[in-house]
C-alpha positions in Angstrom: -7.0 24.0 -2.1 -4.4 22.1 -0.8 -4.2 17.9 -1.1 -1.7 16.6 0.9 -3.7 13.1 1.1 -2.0 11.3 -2.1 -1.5 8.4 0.4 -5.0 7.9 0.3 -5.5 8.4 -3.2 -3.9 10.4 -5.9 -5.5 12.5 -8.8 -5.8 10.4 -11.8 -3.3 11.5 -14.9 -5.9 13.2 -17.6 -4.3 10.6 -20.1 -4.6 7.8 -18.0 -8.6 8.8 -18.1 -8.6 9.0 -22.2 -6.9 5.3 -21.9 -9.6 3.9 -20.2 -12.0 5.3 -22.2 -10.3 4.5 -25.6 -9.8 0.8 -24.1 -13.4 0.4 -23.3 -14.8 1.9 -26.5 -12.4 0.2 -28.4 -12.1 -3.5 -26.5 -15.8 -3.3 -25.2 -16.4 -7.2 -25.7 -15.8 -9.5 -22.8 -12.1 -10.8 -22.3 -13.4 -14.6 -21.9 -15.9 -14.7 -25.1 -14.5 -16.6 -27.4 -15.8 -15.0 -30.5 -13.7 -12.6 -32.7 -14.1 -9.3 -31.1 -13.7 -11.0 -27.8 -10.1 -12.8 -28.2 -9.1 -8.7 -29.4 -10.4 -8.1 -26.1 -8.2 -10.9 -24.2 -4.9 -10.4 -26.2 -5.4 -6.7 -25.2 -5.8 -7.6 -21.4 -2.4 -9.7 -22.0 -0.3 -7.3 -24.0 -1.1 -4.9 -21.1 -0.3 -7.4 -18.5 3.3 -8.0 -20.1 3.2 -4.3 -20.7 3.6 -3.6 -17.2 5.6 -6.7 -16.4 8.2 -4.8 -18.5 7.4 -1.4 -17.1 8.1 -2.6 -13.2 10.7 -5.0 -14.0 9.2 -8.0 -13.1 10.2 -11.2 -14.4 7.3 -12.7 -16.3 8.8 -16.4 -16.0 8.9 -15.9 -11.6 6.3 -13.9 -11.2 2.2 -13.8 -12.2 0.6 -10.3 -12.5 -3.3 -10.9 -11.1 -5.5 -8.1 -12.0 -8.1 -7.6 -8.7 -10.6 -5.4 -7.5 -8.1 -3.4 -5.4 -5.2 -4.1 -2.9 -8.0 -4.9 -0.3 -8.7 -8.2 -2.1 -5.3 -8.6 -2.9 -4.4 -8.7 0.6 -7.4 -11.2 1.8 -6.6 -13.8 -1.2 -3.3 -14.2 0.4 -4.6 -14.3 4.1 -7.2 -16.5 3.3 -5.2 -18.8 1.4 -3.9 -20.5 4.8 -7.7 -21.8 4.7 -6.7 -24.4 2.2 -3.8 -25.5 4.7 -5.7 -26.7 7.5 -2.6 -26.9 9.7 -1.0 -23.9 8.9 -0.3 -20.9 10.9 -0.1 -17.1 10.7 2.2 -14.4 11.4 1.1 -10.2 10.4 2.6 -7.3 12.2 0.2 -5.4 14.4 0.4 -2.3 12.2 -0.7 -4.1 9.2 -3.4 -2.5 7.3 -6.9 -3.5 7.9 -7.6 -5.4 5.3 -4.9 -8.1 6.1 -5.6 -7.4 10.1 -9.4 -8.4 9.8 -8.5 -11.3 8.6 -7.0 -12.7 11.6 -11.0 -12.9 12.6 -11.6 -15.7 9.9 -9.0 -17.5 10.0 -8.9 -17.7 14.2 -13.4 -18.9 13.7 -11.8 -21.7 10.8 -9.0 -23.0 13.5 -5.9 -21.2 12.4 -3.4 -19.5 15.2 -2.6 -15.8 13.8 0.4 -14.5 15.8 1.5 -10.8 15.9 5.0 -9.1 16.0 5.2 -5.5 17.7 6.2 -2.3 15.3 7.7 0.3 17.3 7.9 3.7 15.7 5.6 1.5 12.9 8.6 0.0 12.5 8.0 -4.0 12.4 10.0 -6.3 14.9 12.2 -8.5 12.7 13.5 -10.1 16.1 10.3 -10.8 17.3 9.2 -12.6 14.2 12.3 -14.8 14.5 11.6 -16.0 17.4 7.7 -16.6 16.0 9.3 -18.8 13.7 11.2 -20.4 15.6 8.7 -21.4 18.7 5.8 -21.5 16.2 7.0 -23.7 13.3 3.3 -24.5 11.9 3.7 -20.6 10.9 3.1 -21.0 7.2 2.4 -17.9 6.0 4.4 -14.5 7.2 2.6 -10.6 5.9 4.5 -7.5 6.4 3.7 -4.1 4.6 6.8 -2.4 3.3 5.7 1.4 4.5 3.3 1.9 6.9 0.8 4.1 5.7 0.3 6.1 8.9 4.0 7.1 9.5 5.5 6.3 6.6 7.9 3.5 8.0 9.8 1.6 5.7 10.2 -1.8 7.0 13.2 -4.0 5.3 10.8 -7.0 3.7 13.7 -8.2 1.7 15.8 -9.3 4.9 12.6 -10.5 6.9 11.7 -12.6 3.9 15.5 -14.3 3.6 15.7 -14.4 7.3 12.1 -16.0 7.2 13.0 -18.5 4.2 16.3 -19.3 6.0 14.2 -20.8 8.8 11.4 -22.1 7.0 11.6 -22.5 3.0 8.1 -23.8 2.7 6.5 -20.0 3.8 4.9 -17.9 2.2 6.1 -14.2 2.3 3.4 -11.7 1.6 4.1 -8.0 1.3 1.2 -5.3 1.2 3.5 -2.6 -1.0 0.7 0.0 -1.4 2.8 2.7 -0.8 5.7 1.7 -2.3 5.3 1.6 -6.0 5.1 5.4 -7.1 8.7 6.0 -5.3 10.4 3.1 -7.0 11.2 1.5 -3.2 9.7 -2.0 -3.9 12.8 -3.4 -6.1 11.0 -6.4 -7.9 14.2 -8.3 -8.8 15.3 -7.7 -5.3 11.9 -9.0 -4.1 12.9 -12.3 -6.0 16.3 -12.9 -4.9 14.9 -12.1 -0.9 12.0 -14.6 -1.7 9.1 -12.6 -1.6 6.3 -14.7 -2.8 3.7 -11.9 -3.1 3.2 -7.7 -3.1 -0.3 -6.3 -3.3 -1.1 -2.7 -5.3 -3.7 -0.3 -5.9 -4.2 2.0 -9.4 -5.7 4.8 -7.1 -2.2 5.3 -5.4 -0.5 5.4 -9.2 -2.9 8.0 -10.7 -5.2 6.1 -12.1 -8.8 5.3 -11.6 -10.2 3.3 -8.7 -11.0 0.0 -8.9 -8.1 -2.1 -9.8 -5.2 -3.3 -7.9 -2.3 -6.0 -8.8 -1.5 -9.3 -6.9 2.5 -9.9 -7.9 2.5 -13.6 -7.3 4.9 -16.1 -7.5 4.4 -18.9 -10.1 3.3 -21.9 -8.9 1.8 -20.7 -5.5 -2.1 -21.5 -5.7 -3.8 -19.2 -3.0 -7.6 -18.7 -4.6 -10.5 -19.6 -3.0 -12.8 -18.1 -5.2 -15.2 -19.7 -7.2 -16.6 -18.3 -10.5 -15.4 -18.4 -14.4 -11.6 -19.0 -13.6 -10.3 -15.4 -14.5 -7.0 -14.1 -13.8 -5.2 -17.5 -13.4 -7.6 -18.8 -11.6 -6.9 -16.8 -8.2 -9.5 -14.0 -8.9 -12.9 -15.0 -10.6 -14.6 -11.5 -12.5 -14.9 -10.3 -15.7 -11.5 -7.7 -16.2 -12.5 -4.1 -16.6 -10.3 -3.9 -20.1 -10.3 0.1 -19.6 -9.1 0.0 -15.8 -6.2 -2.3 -17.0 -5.4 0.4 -19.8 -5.7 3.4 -17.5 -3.2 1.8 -14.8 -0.5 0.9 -17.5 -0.5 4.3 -19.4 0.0 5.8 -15.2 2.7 3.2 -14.3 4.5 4.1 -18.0 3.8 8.2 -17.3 5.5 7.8 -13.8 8.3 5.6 -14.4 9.5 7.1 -18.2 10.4 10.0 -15.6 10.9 8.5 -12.3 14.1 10.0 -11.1 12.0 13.5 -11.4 8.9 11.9 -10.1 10.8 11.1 -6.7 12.9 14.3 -6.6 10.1 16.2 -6.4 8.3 14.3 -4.1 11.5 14.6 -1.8 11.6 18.1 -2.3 8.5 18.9 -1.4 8.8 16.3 1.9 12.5 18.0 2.7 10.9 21.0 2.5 8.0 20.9 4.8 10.2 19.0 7.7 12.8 21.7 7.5 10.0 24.8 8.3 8.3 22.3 10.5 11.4 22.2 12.9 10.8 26.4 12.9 6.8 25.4 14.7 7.7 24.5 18.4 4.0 23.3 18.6 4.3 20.4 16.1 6.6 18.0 15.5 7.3 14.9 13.2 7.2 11.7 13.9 10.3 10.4 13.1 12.7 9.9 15.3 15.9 8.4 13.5 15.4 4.8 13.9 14.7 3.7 10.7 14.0 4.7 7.1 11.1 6.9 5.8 9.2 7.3 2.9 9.6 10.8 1.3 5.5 10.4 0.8 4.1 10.4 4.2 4.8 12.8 7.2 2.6 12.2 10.7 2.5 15.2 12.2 1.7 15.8 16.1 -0.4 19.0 17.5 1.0 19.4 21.0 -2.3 20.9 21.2 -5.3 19.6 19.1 -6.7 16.5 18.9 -6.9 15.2 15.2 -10.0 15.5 13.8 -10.4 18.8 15.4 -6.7 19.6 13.7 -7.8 18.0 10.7 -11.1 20.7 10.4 -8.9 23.3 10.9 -6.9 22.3 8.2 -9.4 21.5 5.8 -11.4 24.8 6.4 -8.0 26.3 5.8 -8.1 24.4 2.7 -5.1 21.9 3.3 -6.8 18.6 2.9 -4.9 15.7 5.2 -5.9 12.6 7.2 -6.4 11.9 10.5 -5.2 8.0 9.9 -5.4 6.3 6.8 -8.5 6.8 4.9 -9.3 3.1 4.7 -8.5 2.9 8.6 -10.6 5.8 9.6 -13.9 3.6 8.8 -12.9 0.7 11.0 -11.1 2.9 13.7 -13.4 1.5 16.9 -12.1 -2.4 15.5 -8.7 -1.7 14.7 -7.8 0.4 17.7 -5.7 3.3 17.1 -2.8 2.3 14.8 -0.2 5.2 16.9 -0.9 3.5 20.0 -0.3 0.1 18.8 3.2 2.0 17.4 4.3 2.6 21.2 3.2 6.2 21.2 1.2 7.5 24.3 -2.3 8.5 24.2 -2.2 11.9 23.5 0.2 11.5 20.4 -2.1 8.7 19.3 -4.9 11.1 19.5 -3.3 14.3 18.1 -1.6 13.4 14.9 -2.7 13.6 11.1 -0.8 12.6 8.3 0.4 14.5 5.7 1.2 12.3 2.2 3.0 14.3 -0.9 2.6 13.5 -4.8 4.6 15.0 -7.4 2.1 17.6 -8.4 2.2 19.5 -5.3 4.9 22.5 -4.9 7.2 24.1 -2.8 4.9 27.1 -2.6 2.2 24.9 -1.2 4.1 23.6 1.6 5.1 27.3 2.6 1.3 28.3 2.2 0.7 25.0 4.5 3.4 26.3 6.6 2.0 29.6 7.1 -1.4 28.2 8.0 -0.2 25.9 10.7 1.8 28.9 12.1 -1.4 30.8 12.3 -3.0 27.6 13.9 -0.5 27.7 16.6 -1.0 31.1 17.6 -5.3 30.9 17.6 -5.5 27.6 19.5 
């Protein structure tokens, strides 16, 4: 079996698993019981909170690390957030995953005016968000991913969030950065300097378990809803899972105590696969040199399948990809299809699948991947 679907998730590191469980046998209590045993368990939860402040670079006196459920609530705390602004505005790209897309519905039924910017090529229009701003000055709240998860786009947050702050300095800037962490892209000093207020993460894209993501907020900003016992600074109300926590700070220190190799292999592999891909006249990347990619994600068009019938193929060929993003593929009929909404025409919408690399995968997989797709083009 080959898994070229780490955008979706990514095998867990075995000692990221022995983490979580040492964590939970170890720091079982509850982190908010205020007996003995249960402050061990809270000065745990913090020393691995500053643990991977220090491991990320993040400046603990700007920035708040929020421990969530996932990226997905991430995202809709910040979204939702505008609902404690009565008069304040939105702007998202239209390629924005859906869990800050949906969104749009809520805040449109509570009164709020959600604009959207094109993203050519996935590629988010930074001219047409100044020009938002600048005929919609209620916008108060501005959310561009940093690499589209479909085609591996990398959009320049830290301009659009100066050039957004230069027009407005009371928005917020929100960032879903899913994709970026693993290949060292998002630059959190950078992010503070551009004046991102906020970047949502996931553990399962970091090879650790599911169930955990990061809200990287600024200080100060107050964007909760919730109601409950007052965890997590008060923007997420839950007890923490202690092991999770453990599990996704032993991954982040694995990858970045080696990152430079973690990447080079990565970008191997990805240089790899797009150099024999140019050899197969009946597929093609899509990439067409008018911005930056990630070295993770490839979307890859049959000139003659549609995708789920290419992504069988594949998978019965034993090269596991996507046909969108994993999330996306459950909400498909209410998002629309995301290639479309890119520019691309019908039949590239409906005949791509994405490939997404990780640093366990090899060179010899992506010429036994390379093989199979050569064998695909001469059955079908």
């Amino acid at each position: 079996m080959i898994y070229f679907d780490n955008a979706a998730t990514t095998k867990p590191f075995v000692e990221s698993l022995d983490a979580f469980r040492r964590a939970e046998e170890e720091f079982f209590p509850n982190p908010s019981s205020t007996h003995a045993i249960g402050k061990l368990s809270r000065r745990f939860v913090e020393s691995q909170r500053q643990r991977i402040a220090e491991i990320l670079n993040i400046d603990s006196s700007y920035y708040d690390i929020v421990f969530t459920a996932n990226a997905t609530q991430g995202n809709e705390i910040m979204l939702q957030s505008v609902l404690k602004r009565p008069s304040s505005d939105v702007l998202m790209s239209l390629c924005e995953h859906s869990s800050v897309g949906e969104n749009s519905v809520i805040l449109k039924n509570h009164g709020h005016n959600v604009f959207q910017i094109g993203c050519p090529k996935g590629f988010a229009d930074g001219k047409a968000m100044t020009q938002k701003l600048k005929d919609n000055p209620k916008i108060g709240l501005v959310s561009v991913m940093q690499i589209n998860n479909v085609t591996g786009s990398i959009n320049d947050v830290y301009e659009m969030a100066q050039r957004a702050k230069r027009m407005n300095g009371g928005i917020v800037f929100h960032s879903d950065c899913v994709q970026s962490l693993n290949l060292g892209i998002i630059d959190f000093r950078r992010a503070q300097k551009s004046g991102i207020d906020a970047m949502t993460f996931s553990s399962h894209k970091s090879h650790a378990p599911k169930g955990l993501g990061l809200l990287v907020i600024r200080k100060g900003l107050d964007p909760s809803l919730s109601s409950g016992g007052g965890q997590e600074r008060g923007v997420r109300a839950g007890t923490e899972s202690v092991g999770l926590i453990a599990a996704y700070a032993d991954a982040l220190e694995r990858i970045f105590n080696s990152h430079d190799e973690y990447a080079r292999r990565i970008s191997s592999v990805s240089n790899l696969f797009l150099k024999l891909l140019s050899e197969l006249p009946s597929f093609d990347a899509l990439r067409d040199g008018s911005g930056e990619y990630s070295d993770g994600i490839v979307a890859l068009r049959s000139h003659k399948l549609p995708s789920e019938v290419f992504q069988r193929i594949l998978s019965d060929e034993g090269v596991m990809v996507s046909v969108t993003s994993a999330c996306s593929s459950n909400a498909s009929k209410k998002n629309g299809n995301k290639l479309a909404l890119m520019g691309y025409d019908s039949k590239t919408a409906g005949n791509t699948v994405r490939f997404s690399f990780g640093f366990e995968n090899t060179e010899g997989e992506v010429e036994s991947a390379i093989c199979i797709l050569k064998k695909i083009s001469s059955e079908y």
